[in-house]
N, C-alpha and C positions, 0 to 999 in steps of 0.2 A: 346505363341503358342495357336493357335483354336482349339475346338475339331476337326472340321475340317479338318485344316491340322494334328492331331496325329492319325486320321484312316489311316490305309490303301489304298492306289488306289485298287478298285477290276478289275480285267482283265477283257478287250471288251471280253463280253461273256459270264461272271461267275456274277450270278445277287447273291448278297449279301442277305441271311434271316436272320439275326443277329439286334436284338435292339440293338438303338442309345445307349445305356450304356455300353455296353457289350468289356469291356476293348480290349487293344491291345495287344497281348501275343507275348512276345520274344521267342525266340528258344535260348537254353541252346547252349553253347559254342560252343560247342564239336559235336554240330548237324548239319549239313551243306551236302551240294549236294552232295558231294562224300559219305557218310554216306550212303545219300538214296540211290544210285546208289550200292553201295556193297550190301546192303541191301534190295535190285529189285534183282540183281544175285544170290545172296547166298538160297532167297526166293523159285524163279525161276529156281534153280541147272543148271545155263550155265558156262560157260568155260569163264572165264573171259578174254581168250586170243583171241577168237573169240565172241565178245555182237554181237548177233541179233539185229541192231540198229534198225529197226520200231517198233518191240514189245517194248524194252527197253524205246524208247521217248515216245512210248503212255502211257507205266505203268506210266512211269518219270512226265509225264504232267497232267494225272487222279490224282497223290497223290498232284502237285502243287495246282488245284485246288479246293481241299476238305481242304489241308492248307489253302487256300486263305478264304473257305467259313468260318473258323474257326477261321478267325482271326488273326493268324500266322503271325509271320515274315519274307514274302518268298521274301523279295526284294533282290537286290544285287546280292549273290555268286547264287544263289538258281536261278533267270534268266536266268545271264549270262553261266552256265550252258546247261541251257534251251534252250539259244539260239545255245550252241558248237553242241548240239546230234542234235538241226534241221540242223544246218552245214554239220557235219560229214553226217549225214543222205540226204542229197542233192546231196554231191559230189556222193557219193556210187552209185546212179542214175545215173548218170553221165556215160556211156561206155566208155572204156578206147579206144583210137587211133592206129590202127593196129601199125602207127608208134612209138608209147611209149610201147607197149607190145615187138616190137621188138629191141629193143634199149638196148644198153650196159648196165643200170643202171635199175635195179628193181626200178617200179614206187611204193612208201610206200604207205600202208593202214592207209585210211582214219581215222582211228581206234585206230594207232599205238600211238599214243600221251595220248589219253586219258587213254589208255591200259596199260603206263605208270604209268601215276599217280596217278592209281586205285591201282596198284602191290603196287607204293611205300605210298601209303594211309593208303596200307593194312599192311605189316610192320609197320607201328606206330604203328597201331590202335593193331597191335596183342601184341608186347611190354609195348603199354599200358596200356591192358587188364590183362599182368601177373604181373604189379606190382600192378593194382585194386585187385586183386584174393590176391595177399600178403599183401593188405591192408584188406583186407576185412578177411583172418583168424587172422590178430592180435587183429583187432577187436573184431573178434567172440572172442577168447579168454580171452580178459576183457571187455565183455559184462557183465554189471550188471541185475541180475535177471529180473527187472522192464522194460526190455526195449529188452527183447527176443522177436522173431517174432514167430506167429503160424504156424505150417507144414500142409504141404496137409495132408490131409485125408489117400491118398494113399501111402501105405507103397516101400519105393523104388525107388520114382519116383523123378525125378531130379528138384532143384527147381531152376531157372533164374530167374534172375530179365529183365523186361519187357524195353525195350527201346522204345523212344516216337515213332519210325516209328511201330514199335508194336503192341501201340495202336490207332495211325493212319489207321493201314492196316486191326487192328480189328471194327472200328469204322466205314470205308469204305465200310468193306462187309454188316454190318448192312444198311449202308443209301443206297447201292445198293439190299438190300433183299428187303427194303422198298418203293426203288421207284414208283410205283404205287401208295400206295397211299399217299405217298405226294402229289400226283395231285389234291387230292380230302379235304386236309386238310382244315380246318376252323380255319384263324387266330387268335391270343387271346393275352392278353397282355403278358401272359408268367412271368417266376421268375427270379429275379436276379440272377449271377451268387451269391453271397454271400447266398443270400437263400439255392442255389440248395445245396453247402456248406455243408449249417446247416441239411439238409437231407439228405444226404451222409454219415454226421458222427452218425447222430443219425439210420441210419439205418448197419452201421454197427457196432458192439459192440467193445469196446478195447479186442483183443487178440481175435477175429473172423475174419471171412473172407465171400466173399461170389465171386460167377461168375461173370465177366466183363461186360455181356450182362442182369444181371438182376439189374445192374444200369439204364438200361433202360426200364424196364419193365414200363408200364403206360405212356410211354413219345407219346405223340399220334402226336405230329407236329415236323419237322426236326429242326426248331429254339429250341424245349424244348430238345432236343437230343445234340443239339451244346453247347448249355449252359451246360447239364449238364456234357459232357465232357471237356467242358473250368473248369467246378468247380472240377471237376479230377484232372486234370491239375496244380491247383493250391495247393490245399490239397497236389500232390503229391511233390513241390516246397516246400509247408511249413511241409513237412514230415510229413505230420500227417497221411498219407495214402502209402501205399508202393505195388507195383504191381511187380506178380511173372507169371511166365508162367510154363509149364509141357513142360518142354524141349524147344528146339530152335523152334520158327514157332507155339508154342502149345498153347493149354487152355489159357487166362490170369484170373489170380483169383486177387481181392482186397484184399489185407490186412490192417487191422490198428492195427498198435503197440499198444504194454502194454508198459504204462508208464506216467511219469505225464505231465500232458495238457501241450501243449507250450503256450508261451505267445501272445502279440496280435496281428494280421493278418498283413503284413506290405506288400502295393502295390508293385506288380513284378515291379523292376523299369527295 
C-alpha cells in the first residue's frame, strides 16, 4: 500500500495542515459516534429523550472535523452517523399533512430510533464503566509503590480520568480561541511527532504533573499544536503519560507516572 492511499481522504471543505509524515491515528475501540453523541448531550445537559437536532449535527459535525484535521479515524460508523442526524434533521423540516396529524396512527418522531439506541448505548456503557471502577480499586489495591499516580494539588477534589472526546473538546476551544491568528501564521517546517514526544516527557517530570493548556504554551502555528497533541496521544497509548480532569467537563491536568521506563515505542498499528 502507498502512503497515499494510508492517509486519509480529507472532507470537500476541511483543508488538511498536517505534514506529510505525521502518522494516521486509529481511534481506540470503545470510541465511536455514539460516544461522541452521549458525550455532546451529557456536555450540553439536554434531555436525551428530546436532542435538539440542529445544535446537536453542528456540535456533531465541528468535532468531525477538528478529528479529521488531526488525523483521526473518522471513516465508517463516524459518517454514516453523520449522515443519520443530516436525515433525521431534514425530515424534522419537513411539516407534517393536516391529513397524517389527523389520522388514527401517531406519525413517530424522526428522533425515536436514534433516541433508542442512545438509551440502550448508554446501559452498556454505564455497566461497563462499574465493572472499570471495580477494576480499577483491585488495581489500586495491588498497586506497587513505584507505579502510584500523583494527586491534585487540591485537597477533596474529585479525580477522573480524561476521555479522548475530553481532550478533543479541550483542544477545540483552544484552536477556536486562536483562530485569528492562525490567519496570520508563518509556515515552518515544524517537529516530528516523535520529537514533540521527547519534549513532553522531559518537560514533565515522573510523579509531576502540570495544565493541559501549558502543553501548548509557545506553540505559535496550528500544525505545531496538532502535532503536539498527536504526541499526547500517543504517550497516552504507550502509558507513559496519563490525563485526569477535576470532575466531569473540568480542568484536564497531565500526568506522568513513577515508575520504570517502558520499553521501545512500537507504531499504533
Amino acid at each position: 500500500m502507498t502512503d497515499e492511499e494510508e492517509r486519509p481522504t480529507i472532507p470537500e471543505g476541511v483543508e488538511s495542515t498536517l505534514p506529510d509524515d505525521v502518522p494516521r491515528i486509529l481511534l481506540p475501540l470503545f470510541e465511536g459516534p455514539l460516544d461522541l453523541l452521549l458525550y455532546l448531550i451529557r456536555r450540553e445537559k439536554i434531555d436525551i429523550h428530546d436532542i435538539p437536532i440542529a445544535p446537536i449535527t453542528r456540535q456533531y459535525m465541528e468535532y468531525l472535523d477538528v478529528m479529521t484535521e488531526l488525523n483521526l479515524d473518522v471513516a465508517g460508523e463516524f459518517m454514516v452517523m453523520a449522515a443519520t442526524l443530516i436525515h433525521i434533521k431534514s425530515k424534522m423540516l419537513v411539516p407534517i399533512e393536516p391529513t397524517e396529524a389527523q389520522g388514527d396512527e401517531e406519525t413517530e418522531d424522526p428522533r425515536a430510533e436514534l433516541v433508542r439506541r442512545l438509551l440502550e448505548f448508554q446501559r452498556y456503557k454505564d455497566a461497563a464503566g462499574v465493572l472499570h471502577q471495580q477494576a480499577q480499586i483491585r488495581a489500586a489495591t495491588w498497586t506497587r509503590p513505584d507505579t502510584v499516580l500523583p494527586k491534585f494539588d487540591d485537597v477533596g477534589e474529585e479525580m477522573l480520568e480524561a476521555g479522548l472526546f475530553d481532550l478533543i473538546a479541550a483542544f477545540k476551544e483552544m484552536l477556536d480561541r486562536r483562530k485569528a491568528l492562525f490567519a496570520h501564521e508563518v509556515e515552518d517546517e515544524g517537529k516530528s511527532v516523535e520529537a514533540r514526544m521527547d519534549e513532553i516527557l522531559a518537560l514533565v517530570r515522573e510523579g509531576q504533573s502540570l495544565d493541559f493548556i501549558e502543553l501548548f504554551e509557545g506553540q505559535a502555528t496550528k500544525p505545531d499544536m496538532i502535532v503536539t497533541f498527536l504526541a499526547l496521544l500517543e504517550l497516552i497509548r504507550l502509558k507513559r503519560i496519563k490525563v485526569y480532569q477535576r470532575g466531569v467537563f473540568g480542568p484536564i491536568r497531565v500526568f506522568r507516572p513513577v515508575g520504570p521506563q517502558e520499553g521501545p515505542r512500537v507504531p499504533a498499528v
